[in-house]
N, C-alpha and C positions, 0 to 999 in steps of 0.2 A: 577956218575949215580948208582943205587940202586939195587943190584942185588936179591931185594927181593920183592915180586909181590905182598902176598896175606897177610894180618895181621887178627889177631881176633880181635874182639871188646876192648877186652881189653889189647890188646899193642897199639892203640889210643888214640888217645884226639881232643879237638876241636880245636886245632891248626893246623891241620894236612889234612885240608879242601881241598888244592890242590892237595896234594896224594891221599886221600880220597874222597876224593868227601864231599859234605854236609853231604848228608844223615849217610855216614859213621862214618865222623868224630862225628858226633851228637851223633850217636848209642854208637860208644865208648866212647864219653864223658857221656852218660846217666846211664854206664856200670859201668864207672869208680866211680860214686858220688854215687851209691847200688840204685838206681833204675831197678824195674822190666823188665829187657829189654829180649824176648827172644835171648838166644846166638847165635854167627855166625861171620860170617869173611866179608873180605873185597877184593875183586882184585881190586888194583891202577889204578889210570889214567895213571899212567907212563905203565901199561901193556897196555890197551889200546892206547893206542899213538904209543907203537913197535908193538901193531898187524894193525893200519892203515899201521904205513911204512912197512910193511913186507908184503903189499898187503894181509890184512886179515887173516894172521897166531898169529896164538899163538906163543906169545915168548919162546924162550927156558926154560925148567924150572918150567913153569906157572900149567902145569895138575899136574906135580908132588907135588909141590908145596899146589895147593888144595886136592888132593887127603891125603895128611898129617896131612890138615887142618880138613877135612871132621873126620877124626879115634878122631881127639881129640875131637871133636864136637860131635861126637859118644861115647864116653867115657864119659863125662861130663853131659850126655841126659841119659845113658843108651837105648838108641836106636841104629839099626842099619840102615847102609842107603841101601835098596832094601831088607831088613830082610825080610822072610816071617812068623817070629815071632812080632815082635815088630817093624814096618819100622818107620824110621827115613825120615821126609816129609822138603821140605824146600821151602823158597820162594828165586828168585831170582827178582834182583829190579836192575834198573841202579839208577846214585847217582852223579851228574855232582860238580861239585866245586860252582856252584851258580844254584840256586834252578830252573827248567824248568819244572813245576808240567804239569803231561801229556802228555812230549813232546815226552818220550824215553817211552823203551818196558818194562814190569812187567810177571812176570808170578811165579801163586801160586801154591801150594800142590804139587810140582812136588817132585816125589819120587813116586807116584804110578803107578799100571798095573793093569792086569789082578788078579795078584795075590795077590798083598798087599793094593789093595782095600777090597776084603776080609776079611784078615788079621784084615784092620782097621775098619769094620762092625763088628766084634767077640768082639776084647778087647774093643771097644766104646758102644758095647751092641743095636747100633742103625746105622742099614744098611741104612737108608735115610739118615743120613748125609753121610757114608763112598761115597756114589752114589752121591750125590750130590758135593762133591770135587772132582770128577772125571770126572763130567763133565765138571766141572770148567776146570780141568787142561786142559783135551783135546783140550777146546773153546782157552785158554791162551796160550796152547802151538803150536796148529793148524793155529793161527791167528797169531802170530806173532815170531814164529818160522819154521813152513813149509808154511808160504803165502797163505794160504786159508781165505778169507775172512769173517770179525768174522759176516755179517748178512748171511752168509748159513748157520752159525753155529747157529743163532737168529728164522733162519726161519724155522729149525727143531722144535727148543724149544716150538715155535707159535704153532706150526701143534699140539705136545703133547699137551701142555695146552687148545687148539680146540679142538682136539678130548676125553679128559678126565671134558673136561667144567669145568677147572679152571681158575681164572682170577689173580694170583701170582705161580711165579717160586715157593715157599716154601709149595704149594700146592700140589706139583704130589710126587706119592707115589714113592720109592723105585721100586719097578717095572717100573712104567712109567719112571724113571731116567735110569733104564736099557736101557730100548730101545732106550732113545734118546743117550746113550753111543753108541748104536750099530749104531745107522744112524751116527751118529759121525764119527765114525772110516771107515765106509764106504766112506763119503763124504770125508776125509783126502786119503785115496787109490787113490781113482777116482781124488780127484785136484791135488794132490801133487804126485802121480802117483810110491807110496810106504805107507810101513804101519806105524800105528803109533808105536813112537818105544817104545819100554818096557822093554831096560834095563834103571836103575837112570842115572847110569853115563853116559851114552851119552846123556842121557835126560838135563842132567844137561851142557854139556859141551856144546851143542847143545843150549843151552838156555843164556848161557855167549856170545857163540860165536855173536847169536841175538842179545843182549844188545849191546855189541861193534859195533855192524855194526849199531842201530838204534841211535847212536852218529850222523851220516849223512842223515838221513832219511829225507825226503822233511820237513816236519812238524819242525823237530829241528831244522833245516839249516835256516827254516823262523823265525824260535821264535829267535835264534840268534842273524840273521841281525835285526830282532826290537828291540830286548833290546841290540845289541853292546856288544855280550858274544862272546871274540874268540873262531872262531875254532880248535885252538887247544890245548884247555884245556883237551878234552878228559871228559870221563865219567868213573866211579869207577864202579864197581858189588860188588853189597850186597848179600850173600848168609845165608842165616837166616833162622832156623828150626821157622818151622808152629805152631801158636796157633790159635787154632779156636772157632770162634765166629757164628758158623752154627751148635751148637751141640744140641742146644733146648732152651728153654726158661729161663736159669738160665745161655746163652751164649748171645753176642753180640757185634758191634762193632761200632765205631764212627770217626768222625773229628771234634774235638773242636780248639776254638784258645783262649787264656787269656783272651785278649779284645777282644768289639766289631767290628770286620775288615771295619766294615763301616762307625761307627761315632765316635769308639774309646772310648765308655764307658767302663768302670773298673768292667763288668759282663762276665763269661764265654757266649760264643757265640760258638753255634754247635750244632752239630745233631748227633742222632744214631740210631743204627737199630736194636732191638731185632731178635735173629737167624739170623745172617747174618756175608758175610765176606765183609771187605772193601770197594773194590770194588763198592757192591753194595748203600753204601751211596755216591759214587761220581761220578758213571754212573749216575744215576738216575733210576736205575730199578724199585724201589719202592720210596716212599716219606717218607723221613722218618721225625724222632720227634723233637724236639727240647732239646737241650743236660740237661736242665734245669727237663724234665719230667726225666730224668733219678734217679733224688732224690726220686720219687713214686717206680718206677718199681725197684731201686735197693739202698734204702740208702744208704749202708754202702759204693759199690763201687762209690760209686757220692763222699761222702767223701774222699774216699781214690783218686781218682781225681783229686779234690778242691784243694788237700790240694798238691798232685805234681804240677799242674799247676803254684801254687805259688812259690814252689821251682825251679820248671825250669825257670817261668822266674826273680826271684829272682838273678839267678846263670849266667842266659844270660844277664842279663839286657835290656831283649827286651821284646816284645811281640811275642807269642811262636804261634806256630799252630801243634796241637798237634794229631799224629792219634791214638789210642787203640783198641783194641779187651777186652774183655771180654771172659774166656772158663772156665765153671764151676764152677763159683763163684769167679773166680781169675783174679785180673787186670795185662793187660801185655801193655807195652809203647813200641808201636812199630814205631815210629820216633818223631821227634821233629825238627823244624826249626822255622829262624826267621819269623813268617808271612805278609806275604802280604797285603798289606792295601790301602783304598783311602786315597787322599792325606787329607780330612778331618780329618779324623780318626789318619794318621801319626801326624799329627801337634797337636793333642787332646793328644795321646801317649806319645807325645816327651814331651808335655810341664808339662803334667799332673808325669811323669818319674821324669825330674828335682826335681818338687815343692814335691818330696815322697821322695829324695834324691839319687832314685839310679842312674843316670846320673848327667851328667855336660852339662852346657849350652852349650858347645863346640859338644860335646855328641850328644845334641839333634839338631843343625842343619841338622849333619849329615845323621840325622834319617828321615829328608822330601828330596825326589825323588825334584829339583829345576823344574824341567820338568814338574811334576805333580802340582804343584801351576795352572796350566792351568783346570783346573778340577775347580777351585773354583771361576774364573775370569770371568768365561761363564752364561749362561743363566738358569733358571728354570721354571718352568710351574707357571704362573701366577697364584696365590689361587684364584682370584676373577672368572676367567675365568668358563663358562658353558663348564661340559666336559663331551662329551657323554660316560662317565665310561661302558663297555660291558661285561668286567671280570676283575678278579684281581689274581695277583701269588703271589710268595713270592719274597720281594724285596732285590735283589741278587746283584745289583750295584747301588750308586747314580745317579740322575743325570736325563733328559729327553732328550727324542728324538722323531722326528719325521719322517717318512719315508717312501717309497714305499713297500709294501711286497714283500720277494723274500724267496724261499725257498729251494736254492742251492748257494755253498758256490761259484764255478764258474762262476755262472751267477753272483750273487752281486758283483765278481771281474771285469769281465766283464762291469757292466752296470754303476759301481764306476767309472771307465776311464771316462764316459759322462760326469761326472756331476753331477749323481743321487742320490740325496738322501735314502737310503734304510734302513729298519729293516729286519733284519735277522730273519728268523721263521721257528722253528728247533723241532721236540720229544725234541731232547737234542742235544746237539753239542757235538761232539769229536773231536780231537785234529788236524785230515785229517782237520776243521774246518777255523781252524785258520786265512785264508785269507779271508774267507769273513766274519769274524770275523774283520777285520782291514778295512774293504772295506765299513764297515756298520756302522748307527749311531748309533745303538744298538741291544738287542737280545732277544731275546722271545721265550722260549721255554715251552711243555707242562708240560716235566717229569725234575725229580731234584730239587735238596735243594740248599740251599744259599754256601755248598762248594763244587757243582756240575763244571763240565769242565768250561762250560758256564761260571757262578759266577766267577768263579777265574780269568779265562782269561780275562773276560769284567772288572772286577776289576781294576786290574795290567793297562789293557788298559786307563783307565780312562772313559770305555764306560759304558752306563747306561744297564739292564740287568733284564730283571723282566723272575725269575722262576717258573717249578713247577706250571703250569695254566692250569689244571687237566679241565677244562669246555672246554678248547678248542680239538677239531679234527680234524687230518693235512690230506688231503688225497694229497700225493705228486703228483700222476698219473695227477688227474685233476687239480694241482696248487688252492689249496682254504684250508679253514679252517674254518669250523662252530663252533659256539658257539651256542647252543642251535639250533631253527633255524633260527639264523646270518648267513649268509654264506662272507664270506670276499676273496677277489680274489688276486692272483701276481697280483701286480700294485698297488693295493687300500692303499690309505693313509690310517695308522695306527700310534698311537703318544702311548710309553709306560712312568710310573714314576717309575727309579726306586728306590726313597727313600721309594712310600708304596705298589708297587706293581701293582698300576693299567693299566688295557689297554685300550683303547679311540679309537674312530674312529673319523680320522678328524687330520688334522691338529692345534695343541692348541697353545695358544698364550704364549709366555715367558716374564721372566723380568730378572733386573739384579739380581747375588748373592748379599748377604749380608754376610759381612767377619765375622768370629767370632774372639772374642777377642784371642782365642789361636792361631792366626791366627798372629795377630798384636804382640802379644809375639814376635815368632818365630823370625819375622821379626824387632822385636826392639834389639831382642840376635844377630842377623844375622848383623847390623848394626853396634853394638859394637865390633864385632869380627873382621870384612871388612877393609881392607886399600885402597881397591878398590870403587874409586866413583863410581855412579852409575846415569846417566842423561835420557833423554826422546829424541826418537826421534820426534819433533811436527810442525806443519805449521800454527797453528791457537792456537788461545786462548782456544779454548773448550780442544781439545787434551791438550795445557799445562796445564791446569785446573786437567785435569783429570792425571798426569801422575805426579802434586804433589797429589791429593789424592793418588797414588799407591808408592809418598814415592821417588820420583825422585827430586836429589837433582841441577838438573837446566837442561836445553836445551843441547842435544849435537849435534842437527842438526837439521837445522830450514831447510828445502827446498825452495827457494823465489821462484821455477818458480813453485811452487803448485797453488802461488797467481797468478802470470799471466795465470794459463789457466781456471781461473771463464772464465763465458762464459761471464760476460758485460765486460768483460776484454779485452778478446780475439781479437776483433776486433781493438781497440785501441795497443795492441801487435804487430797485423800483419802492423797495420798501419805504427810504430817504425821499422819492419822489412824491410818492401817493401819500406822507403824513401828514395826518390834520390838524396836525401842533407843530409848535417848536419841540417839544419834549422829546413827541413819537420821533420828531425829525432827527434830535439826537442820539436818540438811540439806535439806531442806525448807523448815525456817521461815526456813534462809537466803536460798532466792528467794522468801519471801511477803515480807520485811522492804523489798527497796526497792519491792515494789509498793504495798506499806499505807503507807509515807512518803511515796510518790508523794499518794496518795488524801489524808494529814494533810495535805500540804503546800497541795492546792487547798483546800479546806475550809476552813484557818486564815486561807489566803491571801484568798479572797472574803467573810470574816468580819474583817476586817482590825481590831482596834480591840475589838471584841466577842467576850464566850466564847464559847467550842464545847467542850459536854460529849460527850466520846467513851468512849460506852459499849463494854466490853472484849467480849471473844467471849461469848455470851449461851449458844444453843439446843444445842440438844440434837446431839452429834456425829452419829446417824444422819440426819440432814437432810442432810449432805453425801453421801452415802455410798450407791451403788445402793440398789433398792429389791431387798429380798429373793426376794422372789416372782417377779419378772422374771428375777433370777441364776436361780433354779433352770430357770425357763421355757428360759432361754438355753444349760445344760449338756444339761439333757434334750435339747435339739434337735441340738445337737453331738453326742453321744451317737446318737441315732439317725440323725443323717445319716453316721456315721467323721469327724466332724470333729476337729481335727488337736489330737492327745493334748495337748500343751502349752499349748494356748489352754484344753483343758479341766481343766488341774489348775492354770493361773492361777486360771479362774474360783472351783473350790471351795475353793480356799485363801479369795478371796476374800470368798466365801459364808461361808466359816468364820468372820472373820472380825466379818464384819457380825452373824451370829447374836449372838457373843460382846458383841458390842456394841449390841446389840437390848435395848430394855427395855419391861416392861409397860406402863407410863407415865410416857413419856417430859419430858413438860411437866413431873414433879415428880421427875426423874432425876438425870441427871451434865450437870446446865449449869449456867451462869450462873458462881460464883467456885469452884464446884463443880470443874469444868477446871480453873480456874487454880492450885487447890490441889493436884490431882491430876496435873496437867502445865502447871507455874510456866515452863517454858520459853515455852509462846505469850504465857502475860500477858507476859512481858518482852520477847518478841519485839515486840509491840504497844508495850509502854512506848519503847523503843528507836526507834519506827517514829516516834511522836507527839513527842519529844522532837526527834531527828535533825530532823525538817520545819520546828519550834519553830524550832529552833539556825539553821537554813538562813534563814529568812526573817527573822530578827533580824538576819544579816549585810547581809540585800538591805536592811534600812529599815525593814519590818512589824514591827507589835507584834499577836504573836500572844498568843490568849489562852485555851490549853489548860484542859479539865478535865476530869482521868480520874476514870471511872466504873467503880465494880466492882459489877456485879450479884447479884441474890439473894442478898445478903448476910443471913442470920439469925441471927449470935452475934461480937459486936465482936471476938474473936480470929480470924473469919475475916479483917475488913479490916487487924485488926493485922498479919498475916502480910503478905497481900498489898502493903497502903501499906509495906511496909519491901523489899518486891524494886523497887518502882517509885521508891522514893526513891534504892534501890542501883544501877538502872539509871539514874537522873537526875545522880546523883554521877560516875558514868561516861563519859555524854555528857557534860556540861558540864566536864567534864575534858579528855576528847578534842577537844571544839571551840572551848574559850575563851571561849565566851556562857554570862552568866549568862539564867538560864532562868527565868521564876516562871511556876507550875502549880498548881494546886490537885487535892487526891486526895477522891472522895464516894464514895454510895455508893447505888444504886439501894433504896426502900421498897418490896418489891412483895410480902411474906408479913406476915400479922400477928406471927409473932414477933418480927420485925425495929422493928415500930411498938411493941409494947408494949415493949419494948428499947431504946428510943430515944435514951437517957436515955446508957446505957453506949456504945451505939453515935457517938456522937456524938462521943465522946472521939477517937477515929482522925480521923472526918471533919470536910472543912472545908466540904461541904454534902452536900442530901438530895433526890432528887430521886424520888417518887411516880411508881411505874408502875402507875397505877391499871386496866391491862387483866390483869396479872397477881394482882394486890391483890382486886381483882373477885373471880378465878377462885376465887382462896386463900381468900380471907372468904367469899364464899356456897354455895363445895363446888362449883363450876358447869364445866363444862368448856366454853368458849366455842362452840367450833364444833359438839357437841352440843346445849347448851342452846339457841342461837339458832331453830335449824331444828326443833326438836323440841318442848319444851314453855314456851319463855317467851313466844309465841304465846299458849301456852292462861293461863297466869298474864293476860298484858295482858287477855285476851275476859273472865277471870272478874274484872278487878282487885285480883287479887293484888300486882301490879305496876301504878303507873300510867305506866310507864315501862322499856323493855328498861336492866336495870343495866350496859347494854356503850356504852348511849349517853348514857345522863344518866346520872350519879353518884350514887349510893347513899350519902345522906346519914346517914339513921338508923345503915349498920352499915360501910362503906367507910369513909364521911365522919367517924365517930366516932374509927375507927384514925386517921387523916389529923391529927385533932385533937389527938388526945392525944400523936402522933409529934413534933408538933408542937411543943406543951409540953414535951414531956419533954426532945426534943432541945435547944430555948434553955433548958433549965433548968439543960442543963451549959454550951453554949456561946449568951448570947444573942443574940451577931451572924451566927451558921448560918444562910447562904444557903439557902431551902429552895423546890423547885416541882415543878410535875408537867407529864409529857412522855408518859402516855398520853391515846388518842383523844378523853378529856373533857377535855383541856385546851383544846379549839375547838368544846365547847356553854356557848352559853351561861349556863344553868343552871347547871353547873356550875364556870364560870370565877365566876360570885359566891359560888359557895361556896369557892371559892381563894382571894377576896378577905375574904372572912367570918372564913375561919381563918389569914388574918395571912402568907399566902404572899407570895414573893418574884417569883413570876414562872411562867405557863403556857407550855407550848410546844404548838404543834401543826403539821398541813402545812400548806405554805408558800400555798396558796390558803385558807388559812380563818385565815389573821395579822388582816387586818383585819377578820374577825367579833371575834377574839377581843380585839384593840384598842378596839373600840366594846361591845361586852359587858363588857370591864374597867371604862370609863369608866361606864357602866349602873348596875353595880352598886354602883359608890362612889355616885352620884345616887341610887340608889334606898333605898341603906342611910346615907343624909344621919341628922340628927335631925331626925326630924319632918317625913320623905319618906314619902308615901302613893304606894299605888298608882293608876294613873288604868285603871280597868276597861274604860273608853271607846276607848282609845287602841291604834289600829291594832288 
C-alpha cells in the first residue's frame, strides 16, 4: 500500500485512473503532453477509501501532505493561498475512476472571504466579477458542504433579480451581489446554525472532507447500482487553482465533445457561454450557444480549440468531451474524458475510428456499450403520422416517447411501480433526479443545452430528452405547464422526439428502426472476432424469420407448449389431458399431430440451413387446465341459479379432475420428461410431428436441421428411455416416407443433479443445452416469481447480491454447475455441442461467462441476437492475453 496520498498533475498519467480517479489521471496526462491545463494536485482514491474505513477521518499524513502541495502550487502561480495581496483561489472537484458526471459534489473559487474578495475586486480592476465568485462560493460551499439547501440559496438570488427587475444573474450590479452575499451568510448562520467560515484552509479541508463523504450520497449509490460501478473504487479530489470565464466579455466558458454525441458525426458538438463560469452552461441557468458560434465571437480561441480537440483525441483514441474556460483572452483545458454517447453515435464513432486508422476492429467493438444496441432495436415516431407539434427544445437525446406528465422525481417512482407510463417535466433536472430519471420514458425540460444534467443522463440512459423549451412554464404548486395559453396537466398524455426536439400532445404512433450500415459493420467485425455461436430463442416462424434478420445463426429453443396454448388448441389439449384411457388419450393427440407439424414445418422451414432445437412438452399439465377456484365459482352459481343439471355434472367431473391433478408445487412436479415418461404417447406424438415436417421439406429441397430436446432430465436412464421412443418413431417415419432424416436427440441442464451427472448423462445425448432460469430456481432454493417481487429487492439494498441471479448469471454457484457439466459431459464425449437458451443467454455478463467455459453457442430473443453477437465478440477481446480493462471507456 502507498504511503502517498496527494500527487500534482504532473507526477501522473492516464494510466493511473484507479489511484486518480479519471478526471485526475486526465488532467495529468493533458499536463504532461504541454497543453494548457490550469496547475494542481490530486488526493487518491486510496485516501478516500482509508477515510471511509476510518469512519470519516482523514488518513494519517493527508493535511500534511496537501498543505506541501498547496506552497508548491503557490510558488509556481506566484500567488498565495488566503493572501490579502495576491490570493491564490482554487477549485475542488471529486474525480471517481469511471466517469459519474453530476453524481458527486464540486465546489469553485474557494479561497475567498470577507477579505480577499476585495483583494480580488482591486487587482481584476472589476468588483462585479470579484462579488459574483463569491457568491458562487458561498451557494457551492453552503450547499454542499454545510447542508443548506442550494434553492434558498436560488430563492434569494430570485428575490434580487425581482426587486432590481432583471431577468439574468449577469445582470445585478456589484452592489446588488453584496447584499445577496449578506442574505447568504445569514441564511448559512440560521441553517447550519454557525458562520460562514473564512479561513482557506479549513475552507478547503472542509470541502475534501465533502467530496469524500459524497462518494455515498443517495444519488451516487444509485448511479452505481445502474451502471454496476463498485463501491469501492472510492472517488479522487482535484484540487486546481481558478481561471475564470466570469471576467467580462473577452472571458468565457464551455463543454464541447469531438463528435457529435448523438449521431456521431465528425463535427465539434457543444455549447458556450460568454462571461460565465462552468457551472452555468450545465445547470442550465442561462441557454447558452452553440460551440460552432464561438469562431464569430472569438476566432483565434475557436482555432486554438479545433486544433487541441484533434490532438486530444488523436492521443486518446476516442472521442473526447472536452470542458474550457476562457479568461482574458487565454484558453485554459480544464478536463478532458472519454465522452459519453448514444449507442447510434458509438457505432458511427467506432466504425468511422477504424476506417481513419486510428483503431483496430478489435478496438472498435469494444467501443459499443452491447446493452445499448437496445436503443436502436426499438421504435420511432412514425414521419407519416399527424402530430399535434405544441413547441419544440433542443434535441438533447434520441429517440421517442410517450407518457403521462409528472413533475416530481418521487411521484414518477412511485406511479412507475404501476405500470405507468410517464414523461418527466422538470425547469431542469439535477442529479437528486436521477430516479425518476429511470422511472420515466423520457424528459422535458424548460432550461439547458444539449450537455445539460438532463442531456447527459437521459443519454447514457438510452432515454429520449428534448431540452432547453424556453415556451414552456412549469408552475409546480398547481401541477400544469403552459405554453402560451396551452395549459397541460399531471396525468395528460404528452409524446416528445428527441432527435429534433419536438413536443406533441397525444399519444403518437411509432414504427420500427431502420439499422444503419455502421450498424451492420460493427456487427459483421463482431462476428469475425466471436467463437461464441449465437442462436434465437423462437416458437413460430415470424420470430425465426425475424431473428435471422437480427443475424441468429439458428434456433436454440423452440418452446412446443407456446403452440398448445392457441386458444383453438386449447380445448383439444385439455381434451389429451383429462382422458381416461390411452385411446381417449389418442385421440386427441391425433388432431394435435398435424397442427404441431404444421408449427415444425414453419420453424425448420425459415431456419433453412440452421438447427432448431425443439424443446418437448416442458410445464406442468395444470397450466392447461381451468383454474380450480373459478370451476367451483362457476357450479356454485349453476347451482343456485337451477342451472341445467348436465352442464353441472360436466363441471364437477371436471373439477374432479383438475383437483386430482393439482399439485403443491407444481414447478417441481409432473413436467418436463416427467410427462413423457408417464404418458410416452405425447413425446411421440411430438416426435412424429417434428420428423413428418423434416421428411416434408427434404422432399421440397430444404435442409432442415432438427434437434430434439427432452427436458428436466435428472438420471441418464430417464433420456435412455425417452431417445429410444424417438429413434423408434424416426425408424417409422423414414420408413413411411423414404427420406433419410438426420436429427440429433439432447437433453435440457436445468437441476444440479443433472450437471453433477454429466459425465453419465452424456452417454444418450448428442448435446446439452442450460436452462439457466430453471438451474437458477433449483441451485439457490428461489422460486422466481416469488423471489423477484419479494426479497431479492432487499438482498440488492443490502448487497447480498450485486445483481438479481434471474438476470446476470450466478457465477460462484450456477456458473460453477455449468462448469463442471461441462467438463464432465466432454469428458465422455469431447465433441458435445453444448449452450444455454435461458434469459442470461442475452446479458452480457454472462454471455462471457458462456464464452470463459468453453460453450458452443447462446440463445436468446430474437431482438437482443445482436447484443449478444457483440457481447460474444467482447468477451473473446477482453479475455485476449494480456487484455486489460479500459475503466475510462463509455
Amino acid at each position: 500500500m502507498s504511503n502517498k496520498y496527494v500527487y500534482l498533475f504532473e507526477e501522473g498519467n492516464s494510466e493511473m485512473k484507479m489511484l486518480l480517479g479519471g478526471k485526475g489521471a486526465n488532467m495529468a496526462e493533458m499536463t504532461n503532453i504541454g497543453l494548457p491545463v490550469p496547475p494542481g494536485m490530486i488526493i487518491t482514491t486510496e485516501a478516500c477509501r482509508d477515510f471511509t474505513a476510518q469512519g470519516q477521518k482523514f488518513p494519517a499524513g493527508l493535511e500534511d501532505e496537501v498543505k506541501e502541495k498547496i506552497k508548491l502550487l503557490e510558488a509556481k502561480l506566484g500567488k498565495k493561498f488566503g493572501d490579502e495581496s495576491n490570493p491564490l483561489l482554487v477549485s475542488v472537484r471529486s474525480g471517481a475512476p469511471v466517469s459519474m458526471p453530476g453524481m458527486m459534489d464540486t465546489v469553485l473559487n474557494l479561497g475567498l472571504n470577507d477579505r480577499t474578495v476585495e483583494v480580488l475586486a482591486n487587482v481584476t480592476n472589476n468588483e462585479r466579477f470579484a462579488m459574483d465568485c463569491y457568491r458562487r462560493f458561498i451557494t457551492m460551499f453552503g450547499d454542499v458542504v454545510m447542508g443548506v439547501e442550494h434553492h434558498k440559496f436560488e430563492s434569494i438570488l430570485e428575490a434580487q433579480k425581482k426587486k432590481t427587475d432583471v431577468r439574468f444573474d449577469h445582470e445585478l450590479s456589484a452592489a446588488d451581489l453584496r447584499e445577496v452575499i449578506a442574505d447568504y451568510k445569514k441564511l448559512i448562520q440560521k441553517e447550519a446554525g454557525r458562520s460562514f467560515p473564512q479561513e482557506p484552509i479549513e475552507q478547503l479541508f472542509m470541502s475534501v472532507f465533502a467530496v469524500f463523504n459524497s462518494w455515498n450520497n443517495d444519488r451516487a449509490i444509485v448511479y452505481r447500482k445502474l451502471n454496476k460501478i463498485p463501491d469501492d473504487f472510492g472517488t479522487a479530489v482535484n484540487i486546481q487553482a481558478m481561471v475564470f470565464g466570469n471576467m467580462g466579455d473577452d472571458c468565457g466558458t464551455g463543454v464541447a465533445f469531438t463528435r457529435n454525441p448523438s449521431t456521431g458525426e465528425k463535427k465539434l458538438y457543444g455549447e458556450y457561454l460568454i462571461n460565465a463560469q462552468g457551472e452555468d452552461v450545465v445547470a442550465g441557468i442561462r441557454t447558452p450557444q452553440p460551440i460552432a458560434a464561438l469562431e464569430n465571437d472569438m476566432p483565434e480561441i475557436y482555432r486554438q480549440f479545433a486544433d487541441t480537440c484533434k490532438l486530444l483525441e488523436k492521443h486518446y483514441r476516442n472521442m473526447q468531451d472536452i470542458e474550457f474556460t476562457v479568461e482574458r483572452g487565454k484558453l485554459w483545458i480544464l478536463q478532458t474524458r472519454n465522452g459519453k454517447r448514444t449507442a447510434p453515435a458509438a457505432i458511427k464513432v467506432a466504425v468511422d475510428m477504424v476506417e481513419e486508422g486510428l483503431i483496430t476492429k478489435e478496438d472498435a467493438v469494444l467501443r459499443v456499450e452491447a446493452g445499448q444496441l437496445d436503443q436502436l432495436l426499438h421504435r420511432r415516431i412514425d414521419p407519416s403520422a399527424k402530430l399535434d407539434v405544441v413547441t419544440k427544445g433542443l434535441p438533447a437525446s434520441p429517440g421517442a416517447a410517450s407518457g403521462a406528465v409528472v413533475f416530481d422525481a418521487e411521484l414518477a417512482e412511485e406511479l412507475a411501480k404501476t405500470g405507468k407510463k410517464l414523461l418527466l417535466v422538470r425547469t431542469e433536472t439535477t442529479p437528486d433526479d436521477i430516479h425518476g430519471i429511470v422511472a420515466s420514458q423520457g424528459v422535458l425540460t424548460s432550461r439547458g443545452g444539449m450537455t445539460s444534467h438532463a442531456a447527459v443522463v437521459a443519454r447514457g440512459m438510452g432515454k429520449p430528452c428534448v431540452c432547453g423549451c424556453e415556451a414552456m412554464r412549469i408552475d409546480y404548486d398547481n401541477k400544469v405547464f403552459t405554453i402560451s395559453d396551452l395549459k397541460i396537466k399531471e396525468g395528460d398524455i404528452v409524446s416528445i422526439d428527441g432527435s429534433n426536439g419536438n413536443v406533441m400532445l397525444g399519444e403518437v404512433p411509432m414504427i420500427d428502426p431502420e439499422l444503419s450500415s455502421e450498424f451492420q459493420k460493427i456487427l459483421e467485425w463482431a462476428d469475425e472476432i466471436r467463437t461464441l455461436g449465437v442462436r434465437a430463442n423462437a416458437d413460430n416462424p415470424e420470430d425465426a424469420a425475424k431473428s435471422r434478420e437480427f443475424g441468429a445463426a439458428g434456433i436454440g429453443l423452440c418452446r412446443t407448449e407456446h403452440m398448445f396454448m392457441a386458444q383453438d388448441r386449447l380445448p383439444i389439449v385439455q381434451e389429451m389431458i383429462l382422458a381416461s384411457s390411452l385411446e381417449e388419450r389418442q385421440v386427441a393427440l391425433a388432431k394435435l399431430l398435424p397442427m404441431q407439424q404444421g408449427d415444425f414445418y414453419g420453424i425448420l422451414k425459415a431456419m433453412d440451413g440452421f438447427p432448431v432445437t425443439i424443446r418437448f412438452l416442458d410445464p406442468p399439465l395444470h397450466e392447461f387446465l381451468p383454474n380450480a377456484e373459478e370451476l367451483m365459482v362457476e357450479i356454485t352459481t349453476l347451482r343456485l341459479t337451477n342451472g341445467d343439471k348436465r352442464e353441472i355434472d360436466e363441471k364437477e367431473e371436471l373439477l374432479s379432475k383438475v383437483r386430482a391433478l393439482s399439485e403443491f408445487n407444481p414447478m417441481l412436479g409432473h413436467r418436463g420428461c416427467r410427462l413423457g415418461i408417464t404418458f410416452p404417447e405425447v413425446y411421440a406424438m411430438q416426435a412424429r410431428a417434428v420428423l413428418q415436417a423434416a421428411a416434408q421439406l427434404i422432399k421440397e429441397g430444404y435442409n432442415p436441421v432438427p434437434e430434439i430436446e427432452i427436458p428436466l432430465v435428472i438420471d441418464v436412464k430417464e433420456l435412455a428411455y425417452l431417445r429410444e421412443l424417438v429413434i423408434n418413431v424416426g425408424e417409422e417415419v423414414m420408413k413411411e416416407t423414404g427420406v433419410k432424416i438426420h436429427y440429433t436427440i439432447g437433453t435440457m441442464i436445468e437441476v444440479p443433479r443433472a450437471a453433477l451427472l454429466a459425465d453419465d448423462v452424456a452417454t444418450q445425448a448428442e448435446f446439452f443445452s442450460f436452462g439457466t432460469n430453471d438451474l437458477t430456481q433449483t441451485t439457490l432454493g428461489f422460486s422466481r416469481d416469488d423471489a423477484e417481487g419479494k426479497f431479492i429487492p432487499a438482498y440488492l439494498e443490502k448487497k447480498i447480491f450485486a445483481d438479481s441471479p434471474f438476470v446476470v448469471l450466478d457465477r460462484m454457484g450456477v456458473g460453477k454447475l455449468m462448469k463442471m457439466a461441462v467438463e464432465l459431459g466432454r469428458s465422455t464425449k469431447p465433441d458435445l455441442l453444448i449452450g444455454i437458451c435461458g434469459e442470461h443467454g442475452g446479458e452480457p455478463s454472462s454471455i462471457e461467462f458462456c464464452h470463459l467455459v468453453g460453450l458452443n453457442f447462446v440463445s436468446c430473443s430474437p431482438f437482443r441476437v445482436p447484443i449478444a453477437r457483440l457481447a460474444a465478440a467482447q468477451a473473446k477481446v477482453n479475455n485476449m492475453p494480456g487484455a486489460k480493462k479500459d475503466f475510462g471507456t463509455l
